[in-house]
N, C-alpha and C positions, 0 to 999 in steps of 0.2 A: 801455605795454609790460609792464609787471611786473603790470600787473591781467590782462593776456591773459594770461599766463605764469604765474602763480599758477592760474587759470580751469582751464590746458590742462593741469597737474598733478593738479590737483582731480578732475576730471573723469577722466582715468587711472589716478589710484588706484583714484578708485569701479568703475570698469569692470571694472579686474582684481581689485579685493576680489572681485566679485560671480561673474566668472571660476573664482575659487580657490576660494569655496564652491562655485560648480556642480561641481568638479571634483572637490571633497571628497566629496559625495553622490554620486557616478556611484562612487568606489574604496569607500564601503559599503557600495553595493549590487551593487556587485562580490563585495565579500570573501559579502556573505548569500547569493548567489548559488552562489557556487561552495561554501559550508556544507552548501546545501540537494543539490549534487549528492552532495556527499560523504554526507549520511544516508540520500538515497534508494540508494545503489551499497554502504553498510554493512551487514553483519549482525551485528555485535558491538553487545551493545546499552549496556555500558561509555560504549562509543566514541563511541556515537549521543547518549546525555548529557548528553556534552559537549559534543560539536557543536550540539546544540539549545540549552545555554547560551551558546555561540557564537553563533549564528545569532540568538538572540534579542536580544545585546547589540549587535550589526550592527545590527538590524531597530529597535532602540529610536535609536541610534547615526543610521541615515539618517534618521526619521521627523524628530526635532531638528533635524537639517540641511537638512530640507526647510521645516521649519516658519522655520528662519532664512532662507532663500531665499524663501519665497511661494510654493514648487512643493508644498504639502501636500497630498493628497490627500481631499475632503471629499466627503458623501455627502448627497444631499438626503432628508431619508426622507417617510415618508408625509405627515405634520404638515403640513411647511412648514418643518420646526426644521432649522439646518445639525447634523449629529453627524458624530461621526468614523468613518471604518471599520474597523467592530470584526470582521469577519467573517475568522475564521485557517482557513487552510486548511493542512491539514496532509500531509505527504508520503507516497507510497503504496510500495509493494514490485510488482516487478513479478512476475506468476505465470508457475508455471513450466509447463512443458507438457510435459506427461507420457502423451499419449496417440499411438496409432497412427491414429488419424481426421485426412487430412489436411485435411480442411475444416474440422474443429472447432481444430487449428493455425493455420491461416489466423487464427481467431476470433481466438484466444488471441492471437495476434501483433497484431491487430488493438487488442487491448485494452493491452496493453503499450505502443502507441505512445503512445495517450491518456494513458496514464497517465505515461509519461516526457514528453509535451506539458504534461500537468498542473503533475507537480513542475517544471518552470522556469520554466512563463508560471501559475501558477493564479489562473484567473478563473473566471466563472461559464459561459462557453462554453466552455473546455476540462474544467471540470469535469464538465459536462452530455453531451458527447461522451463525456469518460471511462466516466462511466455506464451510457452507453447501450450503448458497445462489452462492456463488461467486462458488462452485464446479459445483452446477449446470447450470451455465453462463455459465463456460467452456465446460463441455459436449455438451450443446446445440448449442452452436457455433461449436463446433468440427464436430458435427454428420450434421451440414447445409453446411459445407463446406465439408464433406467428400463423399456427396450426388451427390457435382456436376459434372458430366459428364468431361471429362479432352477433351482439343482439341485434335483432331484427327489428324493427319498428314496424309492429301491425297495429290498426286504428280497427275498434269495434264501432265507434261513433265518427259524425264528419265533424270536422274544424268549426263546420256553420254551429251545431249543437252545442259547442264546447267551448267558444271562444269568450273570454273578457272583454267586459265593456271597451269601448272606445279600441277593438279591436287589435287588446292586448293576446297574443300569445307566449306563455313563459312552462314550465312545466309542469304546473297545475293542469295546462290545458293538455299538457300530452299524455298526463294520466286519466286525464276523462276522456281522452280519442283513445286509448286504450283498454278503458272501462273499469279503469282501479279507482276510478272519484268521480263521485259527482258534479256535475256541474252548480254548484249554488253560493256563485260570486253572487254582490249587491247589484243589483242593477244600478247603472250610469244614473245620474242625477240629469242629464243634459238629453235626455229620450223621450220621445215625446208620442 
C-alpha cells in the first residue's frame, strides 16, 4: 500500500513538473510574441531597441525551456549533421500606400497582409509569399510610373531674351524661355 502510494505521488509530481515547464515555454513565447508585434506597429526606433533586447531575451529564454522540455527545434541540414536553427528572420514595416491606382492599392494591401502574416508566423512560406506579394507591388508601381510621359521643355522666348547678366542661367531664366516670367533681372553693373 505505501509502495503504490509513493509510485502514485511520484509519478504526479513528474507529470505536473513536465506540465509547468510546458506551460513556462508557451508564457515565453507568448511574451516574444507579442515584442515582435509591438516593433513591427513601432516607429520610434529608441523604442524598438529595446524591444529587440527584449525580444531577444524571450527568444534565448524559450529556446532553454524547450531544450529542458525535448520540444527543441532542430534542423537536418544537407550533411546528415543535426545543427540548430540558426536562420533569424527579422520584422518588416508595413508600406504605406500612397497612390490614386486602385489596383496598384489592392497590390499594396496585398503585400501588407504577407507581411503582417510574416512578422507573427515567419517561416519560409510566409516569407516567400511575402516576397512575391510585396515584388509584385513594386513592379506594378515601377511600370505606372515609368509609363508617365516626362515634361517636355518648350521655350516661347530664346535664351538671348531671357538670359542674366554675366550670363547666368538658373531657373528664372527657364521660366521666362517658357513665358511663365519676365525677364526683368537688374542689369550687370559692369555693361557698358
Amino acid at each position: 500500500m505505501i509502495r503504490s502510494l509513493a509510485a502514485f505521488t511520484t509519478i504526479i509530481a513528474l507529470t505536473s513538473t513536465s506540465t509547468v515547464l510546458a506551460e513556462d515555454c508557451g508564457w515565453w513565447e507568448s511574451k516574444m510574441n507579442s515584442t515582435n508585434r509591438k516593433i513591427s506597429n513601432s516607429a520610434d526606433r529608441n523604442q524598438n531597441k529595446y524591444w529587440e533586447q527584449q525580444r531577444n531575451f524571450y527568444a534565448s529564454r524559450l529556446e532553454q525551456c524547450n531544450k529542458r522540455n525535448g520540444t527543441h527545434k532542430w534542423v537536418q541540414s544537407i550533411s546528415g549533421k543535426s545543427q540548430q536553427n540558426t536562420a533569424s528572420y527579422a520584422n518588416e514595416r508595413l508600406r504605406h500606400i500612397d497612390t490614386d491606382n486602385p489596383q496598384l492599392q489592392q497590390v499594396i494591401k496585398t503585400c501588407n497582409f504577407w507581411i503582417q502574416q510574416y512578422n507573427q508566423n515567419p517561416n519560409d512560406d510566409t516569407q516567400a509569399m511575402k516576397n512575391t506579394a510585396c515584388r509584385n507591388a513594386d513592379n506594378m508601381a515601377n511600370n505606372l510610373t515609368a509609363g508617365k510621359p516626362e515634361e517636355k521643355f518648350k521655350p516661347t522666348r530664346t535664351l538671348k531674351e531671357c538670359v542674366k547678366p554675366k550670363n547666368v542661367v538658373d531657373q528664372d531664366v527657364k521660366l521666362c524661355m517658357q513665358g511663365l516670367k519676365e525677364p526683368t533681372w537688374p542689369a550687370s553693373k559692369n555693361k557698358k
